[in-house]
Every structure is written in C-alpha cells, then in structure tokens.
C-alpha atoms as one frame of an Amber mdcrd trajectory, in Angstrom:
protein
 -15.334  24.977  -4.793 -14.783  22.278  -7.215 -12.334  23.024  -9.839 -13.040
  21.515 -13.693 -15.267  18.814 -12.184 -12.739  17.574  -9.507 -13.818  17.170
  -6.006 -12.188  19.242  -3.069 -10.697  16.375  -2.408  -8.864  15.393  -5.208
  -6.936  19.213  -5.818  -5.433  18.971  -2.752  -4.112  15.577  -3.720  -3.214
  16.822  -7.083  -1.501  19.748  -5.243   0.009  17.891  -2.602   1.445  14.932
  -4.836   1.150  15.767  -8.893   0.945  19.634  -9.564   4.650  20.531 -11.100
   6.442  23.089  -8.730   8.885  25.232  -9.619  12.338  25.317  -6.954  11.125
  27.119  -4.023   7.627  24.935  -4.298   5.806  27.161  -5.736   2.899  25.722
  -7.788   3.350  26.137 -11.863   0.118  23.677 -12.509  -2.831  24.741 -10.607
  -5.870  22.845 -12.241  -6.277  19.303 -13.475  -6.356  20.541 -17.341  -2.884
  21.416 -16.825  -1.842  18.463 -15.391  -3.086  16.155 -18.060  -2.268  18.181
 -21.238   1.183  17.561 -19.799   0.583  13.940 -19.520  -1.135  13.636 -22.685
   1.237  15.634 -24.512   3.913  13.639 -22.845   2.476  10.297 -23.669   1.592
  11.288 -27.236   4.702  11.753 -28.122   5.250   8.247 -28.836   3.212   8.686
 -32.242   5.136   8.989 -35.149   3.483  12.015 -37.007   2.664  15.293 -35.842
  -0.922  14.300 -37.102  -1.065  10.911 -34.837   0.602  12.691 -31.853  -2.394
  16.159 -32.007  -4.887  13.158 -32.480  -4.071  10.516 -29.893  -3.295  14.123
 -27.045  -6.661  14.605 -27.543  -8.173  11.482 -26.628  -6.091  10.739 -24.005
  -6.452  14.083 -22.580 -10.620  13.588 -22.627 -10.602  10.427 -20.579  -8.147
  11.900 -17.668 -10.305  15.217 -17.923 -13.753  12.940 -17.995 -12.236  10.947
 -15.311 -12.678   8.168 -17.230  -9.326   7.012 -16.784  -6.497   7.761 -15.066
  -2.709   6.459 -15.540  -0.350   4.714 -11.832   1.226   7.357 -10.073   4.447
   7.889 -11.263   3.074   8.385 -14.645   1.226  11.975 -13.641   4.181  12.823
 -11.317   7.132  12.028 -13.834   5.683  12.276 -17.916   7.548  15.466 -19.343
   9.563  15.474 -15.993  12.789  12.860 -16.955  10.788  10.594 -14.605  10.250
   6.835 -14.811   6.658   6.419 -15.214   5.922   2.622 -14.562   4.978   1.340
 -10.543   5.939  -2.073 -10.759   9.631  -3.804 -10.577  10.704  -7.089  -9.630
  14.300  -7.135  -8.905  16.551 -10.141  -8.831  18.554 -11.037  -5.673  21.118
 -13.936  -5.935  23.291 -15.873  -3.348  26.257 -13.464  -2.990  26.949 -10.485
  -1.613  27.648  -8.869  -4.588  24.248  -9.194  -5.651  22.694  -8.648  -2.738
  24.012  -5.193  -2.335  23.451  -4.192  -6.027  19.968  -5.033  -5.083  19.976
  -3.059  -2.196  21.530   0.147  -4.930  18.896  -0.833  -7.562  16.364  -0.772
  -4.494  16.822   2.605  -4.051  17.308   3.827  -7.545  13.477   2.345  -7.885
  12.047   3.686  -5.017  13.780   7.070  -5.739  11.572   7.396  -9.386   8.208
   6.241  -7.360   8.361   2.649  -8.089   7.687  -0.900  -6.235   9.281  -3.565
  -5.613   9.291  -7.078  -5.745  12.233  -9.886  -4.694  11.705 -13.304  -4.742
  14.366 -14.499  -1.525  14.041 -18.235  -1.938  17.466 -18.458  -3.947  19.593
 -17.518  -0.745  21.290 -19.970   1.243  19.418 -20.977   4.778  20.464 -19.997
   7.949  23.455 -21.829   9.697  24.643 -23.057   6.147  28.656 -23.112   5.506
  30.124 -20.457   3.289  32.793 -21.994   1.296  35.219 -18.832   1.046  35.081
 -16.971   4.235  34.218 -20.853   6.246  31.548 -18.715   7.971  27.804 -19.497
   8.539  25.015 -17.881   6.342  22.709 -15.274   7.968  19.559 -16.479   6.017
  17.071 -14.527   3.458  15.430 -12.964   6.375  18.357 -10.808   7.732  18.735
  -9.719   4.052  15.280  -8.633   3.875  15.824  -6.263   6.956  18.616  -4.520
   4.942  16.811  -3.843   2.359  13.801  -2.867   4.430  16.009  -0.602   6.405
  17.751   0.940   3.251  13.695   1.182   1.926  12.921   3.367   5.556  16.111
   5.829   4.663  14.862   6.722   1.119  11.552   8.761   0.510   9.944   8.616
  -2.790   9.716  11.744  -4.369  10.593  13.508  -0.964   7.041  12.541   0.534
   6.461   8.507   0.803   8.392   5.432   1.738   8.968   3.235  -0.842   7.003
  -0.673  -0.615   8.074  -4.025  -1.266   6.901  -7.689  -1.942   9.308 -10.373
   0.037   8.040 -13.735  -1.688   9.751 -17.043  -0.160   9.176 -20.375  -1.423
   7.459 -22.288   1.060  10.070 -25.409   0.066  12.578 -23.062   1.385  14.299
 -24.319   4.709  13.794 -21.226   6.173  10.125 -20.803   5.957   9.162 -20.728
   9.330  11.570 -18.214  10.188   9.904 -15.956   7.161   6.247 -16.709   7.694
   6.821 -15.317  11.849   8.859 -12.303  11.306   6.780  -9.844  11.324   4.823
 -11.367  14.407   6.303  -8.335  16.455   4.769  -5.715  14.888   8.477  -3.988
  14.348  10.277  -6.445  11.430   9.909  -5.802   7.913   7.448  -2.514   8.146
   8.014  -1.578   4.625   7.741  -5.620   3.211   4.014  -6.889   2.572   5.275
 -10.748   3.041   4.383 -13.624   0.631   4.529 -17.668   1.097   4.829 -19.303
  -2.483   2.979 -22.101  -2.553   3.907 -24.746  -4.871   1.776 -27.363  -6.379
   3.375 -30.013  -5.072   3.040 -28.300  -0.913  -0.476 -27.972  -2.199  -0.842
 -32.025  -2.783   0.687 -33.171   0.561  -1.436 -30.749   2.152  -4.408 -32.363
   0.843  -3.244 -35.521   1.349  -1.865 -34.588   5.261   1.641 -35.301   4.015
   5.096 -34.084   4.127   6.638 -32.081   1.443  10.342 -31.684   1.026  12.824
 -28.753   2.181  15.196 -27.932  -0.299  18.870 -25.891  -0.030  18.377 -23.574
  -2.863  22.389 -23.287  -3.361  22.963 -26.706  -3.265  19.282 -27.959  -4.987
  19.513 -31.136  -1.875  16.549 -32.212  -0.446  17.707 -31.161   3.666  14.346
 -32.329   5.227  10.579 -33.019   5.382   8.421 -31.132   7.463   4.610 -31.687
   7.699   1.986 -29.536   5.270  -0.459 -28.886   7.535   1.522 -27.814  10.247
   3.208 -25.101   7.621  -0.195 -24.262   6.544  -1.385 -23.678  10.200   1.658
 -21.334  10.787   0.930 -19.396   8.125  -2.790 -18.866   8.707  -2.406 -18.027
  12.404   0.175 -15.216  11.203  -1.690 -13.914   8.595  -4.914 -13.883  11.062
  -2.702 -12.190  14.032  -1.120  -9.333  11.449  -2.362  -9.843   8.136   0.820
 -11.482   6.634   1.725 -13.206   4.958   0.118 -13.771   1.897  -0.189 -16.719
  -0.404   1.081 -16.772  -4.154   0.561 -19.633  -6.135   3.350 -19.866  -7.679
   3.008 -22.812 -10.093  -0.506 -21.443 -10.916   1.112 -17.781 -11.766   4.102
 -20.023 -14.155   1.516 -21.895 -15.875  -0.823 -18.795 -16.957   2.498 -16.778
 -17.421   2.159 -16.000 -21.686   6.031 -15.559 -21.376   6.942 -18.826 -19.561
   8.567 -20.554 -22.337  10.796 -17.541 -21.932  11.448 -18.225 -18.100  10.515
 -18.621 -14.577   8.456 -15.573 -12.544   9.499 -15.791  -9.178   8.000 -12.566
  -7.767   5.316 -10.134  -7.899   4.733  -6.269  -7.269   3.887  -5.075  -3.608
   0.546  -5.908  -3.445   0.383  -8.788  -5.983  -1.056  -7.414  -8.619   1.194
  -7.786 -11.042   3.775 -10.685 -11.621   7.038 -10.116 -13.291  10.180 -11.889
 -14.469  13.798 -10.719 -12.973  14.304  -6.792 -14.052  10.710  -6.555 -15.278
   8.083  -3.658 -14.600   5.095  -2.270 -16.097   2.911   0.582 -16.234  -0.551
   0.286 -14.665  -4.030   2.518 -15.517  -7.531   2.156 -14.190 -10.648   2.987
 -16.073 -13.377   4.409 -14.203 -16.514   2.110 -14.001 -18.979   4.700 -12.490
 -18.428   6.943 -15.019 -19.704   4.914 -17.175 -22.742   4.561 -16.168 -25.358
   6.636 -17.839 -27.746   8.035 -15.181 -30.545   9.440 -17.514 -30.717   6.380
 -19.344 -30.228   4.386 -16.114 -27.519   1.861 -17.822 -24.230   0.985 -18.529
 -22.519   2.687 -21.690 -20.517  -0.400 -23.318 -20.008   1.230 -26.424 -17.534
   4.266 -24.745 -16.424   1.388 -22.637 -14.842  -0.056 -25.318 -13.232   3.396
 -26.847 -11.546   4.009 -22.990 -10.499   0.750 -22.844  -9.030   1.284 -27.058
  -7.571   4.465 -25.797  -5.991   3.506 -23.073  -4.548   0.084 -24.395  -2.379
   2.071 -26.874  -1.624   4.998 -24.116  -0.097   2.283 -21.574   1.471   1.380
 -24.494   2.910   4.556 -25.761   4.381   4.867 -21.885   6.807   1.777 -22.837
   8.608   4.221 -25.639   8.536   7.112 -23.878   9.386   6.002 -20.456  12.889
   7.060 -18.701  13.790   4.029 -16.886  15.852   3.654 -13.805  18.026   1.012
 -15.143  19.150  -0.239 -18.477  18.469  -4.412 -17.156  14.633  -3.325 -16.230
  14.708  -1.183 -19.864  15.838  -4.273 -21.979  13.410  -6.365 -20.156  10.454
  -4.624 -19.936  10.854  -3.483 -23.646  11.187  -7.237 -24.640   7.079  -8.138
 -23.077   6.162  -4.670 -23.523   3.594  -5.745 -20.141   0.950  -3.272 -19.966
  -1.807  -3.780 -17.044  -5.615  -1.718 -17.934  -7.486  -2.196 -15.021 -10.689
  -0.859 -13.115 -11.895   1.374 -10.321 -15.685   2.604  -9.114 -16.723  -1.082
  -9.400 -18.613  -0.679  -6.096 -19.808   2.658  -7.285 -21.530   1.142 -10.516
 -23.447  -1.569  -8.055 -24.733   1.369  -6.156 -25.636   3.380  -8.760 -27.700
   0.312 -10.655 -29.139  -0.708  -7.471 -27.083  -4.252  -6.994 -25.570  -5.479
  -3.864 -21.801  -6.303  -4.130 -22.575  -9.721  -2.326 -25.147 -11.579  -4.513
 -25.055 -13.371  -7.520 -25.975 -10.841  -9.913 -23.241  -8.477  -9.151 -20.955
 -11.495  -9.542 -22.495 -11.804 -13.078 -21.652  -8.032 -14.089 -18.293  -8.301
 -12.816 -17.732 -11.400 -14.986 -19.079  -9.439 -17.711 -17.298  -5.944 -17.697
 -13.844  -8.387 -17.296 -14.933 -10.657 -20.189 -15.688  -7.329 -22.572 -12.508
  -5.668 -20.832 -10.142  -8.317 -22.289 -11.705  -9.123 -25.958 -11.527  -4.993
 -26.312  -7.772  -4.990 -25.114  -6.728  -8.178 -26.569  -8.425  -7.075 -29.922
  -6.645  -3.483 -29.880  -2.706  -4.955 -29.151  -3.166  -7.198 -31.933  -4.284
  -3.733 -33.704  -1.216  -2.002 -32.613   1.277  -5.183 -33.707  -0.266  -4.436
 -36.969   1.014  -0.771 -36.746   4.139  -1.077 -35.279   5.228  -4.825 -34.456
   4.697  -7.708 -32.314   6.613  -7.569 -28.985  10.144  -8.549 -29.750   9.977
 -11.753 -27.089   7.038 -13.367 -28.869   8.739 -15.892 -30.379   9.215 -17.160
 -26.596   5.919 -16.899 -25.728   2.420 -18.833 -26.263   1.463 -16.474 -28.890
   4.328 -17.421 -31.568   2.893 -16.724 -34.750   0.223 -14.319 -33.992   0.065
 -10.859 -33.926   0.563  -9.180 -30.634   1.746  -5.842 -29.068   1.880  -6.294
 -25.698   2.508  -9.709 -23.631  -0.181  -9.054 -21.072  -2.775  -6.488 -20.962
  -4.871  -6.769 -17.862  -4.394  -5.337 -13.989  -6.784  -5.473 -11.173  -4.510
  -2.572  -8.829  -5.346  -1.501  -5.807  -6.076   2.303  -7.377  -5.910   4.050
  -4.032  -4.985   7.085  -4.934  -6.138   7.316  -8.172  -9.863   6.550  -7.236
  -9.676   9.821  -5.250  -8.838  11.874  -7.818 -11.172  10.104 -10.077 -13.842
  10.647  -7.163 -14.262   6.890  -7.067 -14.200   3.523  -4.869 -10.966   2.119
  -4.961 -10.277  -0.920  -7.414 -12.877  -3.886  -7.422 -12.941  -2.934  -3.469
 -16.630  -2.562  -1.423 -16.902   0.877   0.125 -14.991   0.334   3.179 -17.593
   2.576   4.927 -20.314   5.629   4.179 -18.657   7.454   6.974 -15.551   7.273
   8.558 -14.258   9.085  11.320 -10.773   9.793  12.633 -10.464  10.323  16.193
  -8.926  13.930  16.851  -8.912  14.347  20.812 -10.765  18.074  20.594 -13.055
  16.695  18.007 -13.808  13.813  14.726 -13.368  14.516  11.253 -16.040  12.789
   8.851 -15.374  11.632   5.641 -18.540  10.818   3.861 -18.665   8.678   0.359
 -20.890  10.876  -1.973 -23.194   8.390  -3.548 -24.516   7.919   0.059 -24.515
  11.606   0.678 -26.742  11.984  -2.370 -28.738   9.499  -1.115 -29.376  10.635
   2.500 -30.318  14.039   1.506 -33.312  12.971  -0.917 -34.118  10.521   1.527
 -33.515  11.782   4.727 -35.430   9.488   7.071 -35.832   6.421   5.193 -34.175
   2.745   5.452 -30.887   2.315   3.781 -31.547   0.180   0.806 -29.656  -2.921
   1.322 -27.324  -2.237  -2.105 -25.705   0.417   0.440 -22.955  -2.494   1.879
 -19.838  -1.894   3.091 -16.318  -3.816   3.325 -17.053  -5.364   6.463 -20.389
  -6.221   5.816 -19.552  -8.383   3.367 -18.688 -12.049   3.917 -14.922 -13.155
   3.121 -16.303 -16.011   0.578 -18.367 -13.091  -1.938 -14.583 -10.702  -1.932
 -12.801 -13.887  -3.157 -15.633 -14.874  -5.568 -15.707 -11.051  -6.792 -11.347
 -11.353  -7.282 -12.071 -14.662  -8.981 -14.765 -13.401 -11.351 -12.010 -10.754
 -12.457  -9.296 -13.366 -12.121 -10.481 -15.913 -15.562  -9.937 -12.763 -17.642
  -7.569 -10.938 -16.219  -3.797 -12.205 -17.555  -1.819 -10.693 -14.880  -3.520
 -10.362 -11.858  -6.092  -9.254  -9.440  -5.478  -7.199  -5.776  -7.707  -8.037
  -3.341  -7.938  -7.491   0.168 -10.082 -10.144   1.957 -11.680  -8.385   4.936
 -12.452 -10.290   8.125 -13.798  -8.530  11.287 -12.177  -8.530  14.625 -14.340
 -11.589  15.537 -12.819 -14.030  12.548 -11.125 -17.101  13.714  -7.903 -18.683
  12.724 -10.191 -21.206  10.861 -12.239 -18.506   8.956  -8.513 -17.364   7.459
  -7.811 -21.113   6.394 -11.122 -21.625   5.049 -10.182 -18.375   2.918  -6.748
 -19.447   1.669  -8.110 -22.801   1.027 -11.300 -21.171  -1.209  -8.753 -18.919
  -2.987  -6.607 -21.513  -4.361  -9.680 -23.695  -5.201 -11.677 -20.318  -7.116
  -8.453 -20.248  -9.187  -6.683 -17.117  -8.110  -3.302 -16.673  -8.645  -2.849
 -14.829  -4.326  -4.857 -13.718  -1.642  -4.363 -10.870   1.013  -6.566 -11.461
   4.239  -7.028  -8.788   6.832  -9.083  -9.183  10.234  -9.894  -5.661  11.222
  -7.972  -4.615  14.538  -5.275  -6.907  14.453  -3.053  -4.613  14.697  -2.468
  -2.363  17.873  -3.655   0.887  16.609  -6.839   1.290  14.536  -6.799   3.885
  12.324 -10.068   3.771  10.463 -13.457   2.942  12.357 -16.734   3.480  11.372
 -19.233   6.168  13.070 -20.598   5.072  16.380 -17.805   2.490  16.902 -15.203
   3.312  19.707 -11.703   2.046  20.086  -9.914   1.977  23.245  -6.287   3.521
  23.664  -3.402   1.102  23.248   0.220   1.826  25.056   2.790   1.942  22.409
   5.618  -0.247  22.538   8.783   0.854  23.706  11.582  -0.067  20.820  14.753
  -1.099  22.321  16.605   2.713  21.717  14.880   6.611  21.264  16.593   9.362
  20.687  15.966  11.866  24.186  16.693  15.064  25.496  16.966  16.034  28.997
  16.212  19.848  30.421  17.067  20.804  33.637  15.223  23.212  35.982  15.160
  24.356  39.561  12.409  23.842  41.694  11.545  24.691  45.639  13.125  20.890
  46.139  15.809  21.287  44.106  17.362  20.706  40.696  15.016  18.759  38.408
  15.822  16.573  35.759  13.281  16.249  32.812  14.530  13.701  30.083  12.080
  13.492  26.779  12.251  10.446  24.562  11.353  10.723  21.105   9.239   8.364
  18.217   8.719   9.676  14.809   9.774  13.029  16.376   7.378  13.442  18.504
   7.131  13.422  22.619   6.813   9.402  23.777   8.234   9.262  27.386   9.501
  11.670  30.246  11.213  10.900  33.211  11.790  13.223  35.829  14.419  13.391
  38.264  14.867  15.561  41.220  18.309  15.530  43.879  19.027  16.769  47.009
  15.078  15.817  47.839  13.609  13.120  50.120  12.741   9.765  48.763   9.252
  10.562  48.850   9.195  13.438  46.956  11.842  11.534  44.251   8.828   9.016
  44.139   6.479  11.438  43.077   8.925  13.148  40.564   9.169   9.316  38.803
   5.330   8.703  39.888   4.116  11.745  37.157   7.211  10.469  34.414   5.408
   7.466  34.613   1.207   8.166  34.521   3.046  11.406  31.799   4.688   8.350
  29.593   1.489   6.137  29.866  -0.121   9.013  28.615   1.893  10.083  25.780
   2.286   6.245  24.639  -1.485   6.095  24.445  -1.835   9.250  22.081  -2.395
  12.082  24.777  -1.695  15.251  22.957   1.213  16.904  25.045  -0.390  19.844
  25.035  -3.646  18.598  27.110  -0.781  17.224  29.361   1.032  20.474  29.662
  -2.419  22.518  30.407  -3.371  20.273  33.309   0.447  20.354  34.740   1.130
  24.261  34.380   0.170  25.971  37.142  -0.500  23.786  39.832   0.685  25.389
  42.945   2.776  24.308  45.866   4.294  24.811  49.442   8.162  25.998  47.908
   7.613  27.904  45.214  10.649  29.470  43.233  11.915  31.653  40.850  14.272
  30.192  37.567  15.175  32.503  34.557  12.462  34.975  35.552   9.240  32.943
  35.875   8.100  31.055  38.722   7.677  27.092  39.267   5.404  27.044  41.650
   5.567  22.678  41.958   7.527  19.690  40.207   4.117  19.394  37.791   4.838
  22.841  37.092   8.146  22.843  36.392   7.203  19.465  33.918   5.182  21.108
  32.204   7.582  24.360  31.489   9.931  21.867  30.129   7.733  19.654  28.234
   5.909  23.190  26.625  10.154  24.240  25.635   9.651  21.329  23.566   6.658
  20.684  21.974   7.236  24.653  20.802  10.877  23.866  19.818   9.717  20.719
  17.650   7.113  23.033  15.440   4.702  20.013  15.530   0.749  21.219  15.384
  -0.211  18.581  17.988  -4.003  20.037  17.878  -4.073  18.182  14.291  -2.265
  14.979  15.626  -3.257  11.474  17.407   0.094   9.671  18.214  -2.364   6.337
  18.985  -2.910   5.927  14.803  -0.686   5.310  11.939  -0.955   8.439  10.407
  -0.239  10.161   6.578   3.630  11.010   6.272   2.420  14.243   3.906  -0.660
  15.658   5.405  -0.738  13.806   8.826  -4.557  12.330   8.094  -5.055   8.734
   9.961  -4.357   6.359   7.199  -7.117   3.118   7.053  -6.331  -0.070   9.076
  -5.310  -1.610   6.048  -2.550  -3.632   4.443  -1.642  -1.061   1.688  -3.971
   1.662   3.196  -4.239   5.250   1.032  -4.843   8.244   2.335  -8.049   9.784
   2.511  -7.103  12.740   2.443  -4.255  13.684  -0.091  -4.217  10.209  -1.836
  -0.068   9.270  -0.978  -0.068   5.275  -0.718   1.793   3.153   1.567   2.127
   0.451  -1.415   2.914   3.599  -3.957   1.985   1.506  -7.216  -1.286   3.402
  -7.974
C-alpha cells in the first residue's frame, strides 16, 4: 500500500537509497514525512531567527511532502548527516603530475559525498610530446582519463553506486581523434560520458569546408591543420556507433556565462547540465510540473507555480550556507557565485494530462512558457534575497555589477532520474520512454507500466490510444532538440537532453542533429540510437531482442574444481565477470582424444551459453543427471557422465557465490543495488529503486 501519497515504487527507493539507518542497517526513517522534516529542518537552518527557520521548515517541508518539489540526491541522503549536499563539481586538472594525481584524490573525495564530476583535459600535453625534466615522451589526456576512470570504478558512492564523470576535450586539441574513438570498444572510459568542445572558430571552417588549427596546449603553438569536416564526420559516426561523444559549445557556454568577466568555464557536470568554473559545484532541485496541474479545473495552477518556484529559489539557496563541502577550493568557489540550478520534471506528464502531444507546436509553446514564467519568478526572488542578505560576493566580476543579485545563475534542466520516481513523475523535460516496459527474466517478464496510461486503459479499455499518448522513440530527433531549445533561451545554465534515434538512424540523421543543435542555440547535445550498444536493457512490450555473446576482456579471475569421473580425473575451471559464472572449460586426462573433445566440446556450447545470459542454473538442470556407460562414485555421490560431473561442479559454485540467479539476466546492464535491468540509456536510472548511473539527481 501506498504510504503518505508515495507510490510503491518510490519507498523502496527511499528505503533503498535515502531512509537514515542506524549501524547494523537498520531503518530509523520509515516514511517520507520523516525524511523531509529532516531535510527541511536541515535546510532551514540557514534562517537567521528561530521565527524564519519554523516558517521557511514549513514550506519547504509542504512541497517535498506535495511532491511538488524535490531537492538532487545528495541533498536527501546527506542534510543533517555531515554530508555534502550539492551533485555537481568541475575539477581542475593541469599539465603535471602533481596535479593530476590531486585530481585523481579530489576525484574520490567527490564521488565519496555523492557528487559528479567534470574535467576539462584539453590543458595536457599531446601524446609523443617531450618532457623537459625526465626527457621522456607524454602519455596524452586520454591515458589520464583511464586513471581517473579506473580510480572512479574502485570507489562506490555512498557504498551503493559508481561515481560519473564528464571528460570534455577541446576539439583544437592535437589529440582529438584519439579522444573522440576511445570508447569505440565498448571497454574504455565506462564511467566518462565523453564531450568534444567545439569552438567557434572549428564551427566556421566547418561551414566553410576548411581547416582549423591544432594547437599544443603547453606550448600555445599552432602544430597542424587538419580538415573540419573530416573531424566532424569522426565524431558523428562515434557518437551514432555508441552514443559518445557529445558536443559542447564551448564559446557559446563562455559568452552566456554571467561570471565570464570573472574567467573561463572549461567543463561541465556529467551529463551537461550544468557548466562550472575550476572548483565550482552547485546544488540542483526539480519542481514537479504534473502536480501542478489542477484536474477538476482542467488547467495549469501558475499562481502556486510561482510560490514552488519562490520557495525553492531561497531553499537551493539556503543549501549554499549550510552545505559541508568536500573541499575548502570547491567551498571558496562555489560560495563566491552562490550557482543554484531550479529545474523541472513531469513535463511529459502535464502534456498528457492537458491532452497535447509532446511533438507539435503547441506543446513547444507551453514549454516556452512555463521556462519564460520559471525564470522572471526566480530571477525576481534572488534579487529578493540580495535584498535580505547580500549580493553574491563575485558580482562585481560579473554582468550584473551594480544590481542586486543573490545567486549567479538560477536555472537547471537535470536529468531528474531518480527524483521523478519518487515524485511519481516523467523524468526531466524527457517523453515517456514507453507505457510499458519489460525486462527480460528467462522464467518470466516484469512490466513496468507508467500510471497516467494505466488510468487511461482501465476507463477505456478497448478504445484507440489518443495520439497525445507518445513515447521517446516515437518522437522525431528534430521536436527533442526544439523542446531542449525552447527551455534553453531561459534557462542560464543549461538544459539535459537526450536526443533519441532508433536503431534504424543513419550516420547522417546524427549530423543533421548536431548541426540543428548548434543552429537552435543550445549550449550541448547528447544523441542516442537505440541498440547501439551490445546489450539492450530496456525494450518495449512485443519487441524481442536477440542474445549477444559477451566479450571476453583480456584477464578474469577463475577457479578450477576437480572431480573424478568413469574416464578419469576432470578438470572444471570457472571464469568470472562481475562475480558471476562467464566461461568453463573442462578438462579430462588419462582419456582418449575423443572423449577430451567432448569434455572441451560442452566448455565451449556451456561458455557460449553463459556469455549470452543463460542462467547457470537452467545449465546445471539440463547437465545433472544425464547418465552414462562408467559411472562412479566421488565423495559419496555418483557422477554418472562428464555433463554430470559439470554440472556438480558448476552447482558448488553458483551455491558458494550466494547469487539469486532466478532474479538475474547476465545479457543486460543491470542495477548495482537491486539488480533491476537499467534503460539502454546514456545516464540510464533505475526503474526500480531510483540509483543513477550519472548520480547528479
């Protein structure tokens, strides 16, 4: 049963992910009204009179409980905890060991409190170039990346997800073809989304078929031309083969930066949203469209918009003071802007519940609208609160010297994938990605089915869907980059978006994309053609996906088991991936070579199996038992074959490693906290419990 209005759904993400515990794990918060009087308490706290703090706990405490809004992650995991509460960092990382390693430590001590991070790598040295003091040659910003994206895979955030990064290299950067095909094999850079920045001037010779120059960051020497559109080509048949990289506009991002008299921003957060000078973060909070939307008086309530959007202006702002940050640079920094980022969630919701289709002109209109109201309200409260208690202490190196101001920026578009769960919402400014989606479980499907279509079907159970029903893929790539350029003119930081392409998308649908992004006026772009990875996670009902062999990484940890059999001593060696069962090869002596064939014959149809997400257990039940012509007794049971004996060993195993492999699908990516497939997505979020590969929101 649904507890204080929350789905199902979201109190087991609450439990698994934001629910204080005490030290043996045991819950202490059990309902959301617990959770949030300790956030609002927590944030509250920030007021400077016992009056102001009872007042402003209340109101923040309503929207949370309404659902109305909801603060980033690490906000409802850490306030009143000695937590850092913000999601987004962007580190610096220099040409020197020294501070490439103190990135690497800073890395961690981000990822440890729940953040992400950005690095911009274009200031190290290329590959092959001299080092004066050791008269070596330079590795290149890509082996760099891999150390931090290895240190990334050893440290778990908040003992239950990976932390994410944003690698961002200049596409005048020597190395850039290097960067833009690393993660071709599916292996590199696992925990890096990758970006290309795109400069104004690669922009020009690419319009003009030109060259552009190369340039040696250390040195500032022009050290060769290479072609734009050849660049360009590179980069759109990677990012339609995997979905990376990205674009940033850098020059774009600089010139609508309110700080840029200040200094350069180089980087951005994991998935883009939010752009940051060196040691910068900020805190991030989504208000909930489809909430407010009044369904007895069938429209949209602008008048409590704008007292959620009030309210949560000054508690994003009230996070700043009261915020334990992991280091004292990223503390000075982010105190100096005082960047907050109010975004939105449920925007598909709100079409569906007022009848619009996401891809037509008039939802383009309301978007334009709520974004528009969204940023007068916010930029009308901060200059409110720099009334009350000062302008942000940087203004004087900003474009708003002279005026009154609290905050830098004040507008996010985040991905919200978690939060939109526990809010009972679609994610961000996203489509529904579909009504129902089912995860492929060998001994059955699970269905996950969006509520607003639920409703729907069961008052209208054998009518047409109306066509305001429309899902991700559905949708034509040109109407998601209009929608993230409708939010784009008002928004001051920026907007997430993933562009969805199906399977069937052509390199030259992606460049027609990246080309319509920059000319729309966003400041990046994120395409995705569905299946281009190996292993879909996610597919809608009725669709089937074929099994698809693993790749075998270059070392596994194995174990091997021996055990007699009526031919002799077998050998059973079991490789391991992500603990679980991926190869076996068997090995029997003192046998004929025929016999020794079969023995490797069954490791190998056994592997092919287990590669292509055959539970071990269905393996083990059609092995055990099969009878033969010399069978034998070993440690008081019989093997009756070699399939027998296989299976003995494999079942040792798979009850040794205390996996539930009746709950498990080795073909999919898959939920490192409750095990549920995870969408085929760039930053996908969890059904199921909510964690987030990207971990901002």
């Amino acid at each position: 049963m649904p507890i204080e209005g929350f789905s199902d759904n979201a109190i087991n993400i609450l439990k698994a992910r934001y629910f204080m515990k005490d030290e043996e794990g045991n819950l202490i918060e059990t309902k959301p009204s617990q959770l949030f009087n300790r956030v609002a308490t927590y944030v509250a706290g920030a007021e400077k009179t016992n009056k102001a703090r009872d007042y402003w706990k209340k109101r923040f405490y309503r929207i949370m409980m309404n659902r109305e809004f909801i603060p980033n992650s690490p906000t409802l995991t850490g306030a009143g905890r000695d937590m850092c509460l913000s999601a987004c960092f962007v580190l610096p990382i220099e040409d020197s060991i020294d501070s490439i390693f103190d990135t690497v430590k800073y890395t961690a001590m981000v990822h440890k409190e729940g953040g992400g991070t950005g690095f911009d790598f274009s200031r190290i040295r290329p590959k092959g170039s001299m080092v004066k003091k050791t008269r070596g040659v330079a590795s290149g910003p890509v082996s760099f990346m891999k150390i931090i994206d290895a240190a990334t895979e050893e440290i778990k955030q908040g003992g239950v997800r990976r932390g994410a990064n944003m690698g961002i290299l200049r596409v005048d950067h020597p190395d850039i073809e290097e960067f833009i095909q690393t993660k071709r094999d599916g292996k590199s850079l696992t925990n890096f989304n990758i970006s290309v920045a795109i400069t104004e001037k690669f922009w020009k010779a690419l319009q003009e078929d030109e060259e552009y120059e190369l340039v040696a960051p250390h040195t500032g020497k022009v050290v060769g031309k290479k072609k734009a559109s050849e660049i360009f080509d590179k980069i759109v048949e990677s990012a339609w083969a995997i979905g990376d990289p990205g674009l940033v506009f850098i020059d774009r991002i600089n010139e609508l930066n309110p700080t840029r008299p200040w200094g350069e921003i180089r980087a951005t957060n994991p998935c883009g949203e939010q752009p940051l000078h060196d040691w910068e973060s900020c805190n991030l909070g989504s208000i909930n469209l489809a909430r407010l939307y009044d369904r007895k008086k069938k429209e949209f309530d602008w008048d409590r918009f704008a007292y959620v959007i009030e309210t949560g202006v000054r508690f994003l702002d009230n996070v700043i003071d009261v915020n334990k940050f992991p280091l004292p640079q990223i503390e000075e920094t982010t105190k100096l802007n005082r960047r907050i980022g109010l975004g939105v969630m449920g925007l598909a919701d709100l079409f569906i519940l007022m009848g619009i289709k996401y891809d037509t002109e008039e939802a383009l209109e309301l978007a334009e609208k709520i974004a528009k109201f969204m940023r007068e309200k916010a930029e009308e409260q901060t200059r409110l609160l720099a009334e009350e208690r000062g302008n942000f202490p940087n203004i004087e190196n900003s474009i708003y010297k002279g005026e009154k101001r609290r905050n830098a920026t004040v507008l996010t578009i985040a991905p919200t994938g978690t939060i939109s769960r526990i809010a009972g919402t679609s994610s961000s400014i996203e489509p529904v990605f579909a009504f129902e989606l089912v995860s492929n479980i060998l001994d059955g499907k699970l269905i996950d089915i969006h509520p607003l279509y639920k409703e729907w079907r069961d008052e209208h159970p054998d009518d047409p869907l109306p066509p305001y029903f429309v899902t991700a893929h559905e949708i034509e790539p040109e109407w998601h980059i209009r929608m993230q350029a409708a939010f784009q003119k008002y928004v001051d930081n920026a907007v997430s978006k993933t562009i969805n392409f199906p399977n069937s998308a052509t390199v030259e649908d992606i460049k027609k994309a990246y080309l319509l992004a920059y000319d729309l006026g966003v400041k990046g772009i994120t395409v995705y053609r569905d299946g281009s990875r190996a292993e879909q996670v996610l597919e809608k009902a009725g669709e089937a996906k074929k099994p698809v062999p693993k790749e075998r990484p270059d070392s596994l940890p194995s174990r091997t088991d021996k055990i007699k059999t009526g031919f002799g001593t077998l050998y059973v060696t079991v490789t391991f991936m992500e603990q679980k069962p991926f190869e076996v090869f068997a090995q029997i002596g003192k046998s004929g070579y025929s016999t020794m064939a079969d023995a490797e014959a069954l490791g190998r149809l056994i592997s092919l199996g287990l590669r292509s997400g055959i539970d071990p257990k269905l393996i083990i039940e059609q092995l055990e038992g099969i009878g033969g012509s010399e069978p034998i007794f070993y440690n008081g049971e019989m093997v009756q074959s070699i399939p027998d004996a296989i299976a003995k060993v494999l079942k040792r195993i798979v009850g040794e490693a205390e996996i539930n492999y009746d709950e498990k699908d080795m073909t999919v990516e898959r939920c490192p906290v409750c095990g549920w497939p995870l969408p085929d997505e760039k930053c996908p979020t969890c059904p199921n419990c909510g964690w987030s590969k990207c971990g901002s929101q």
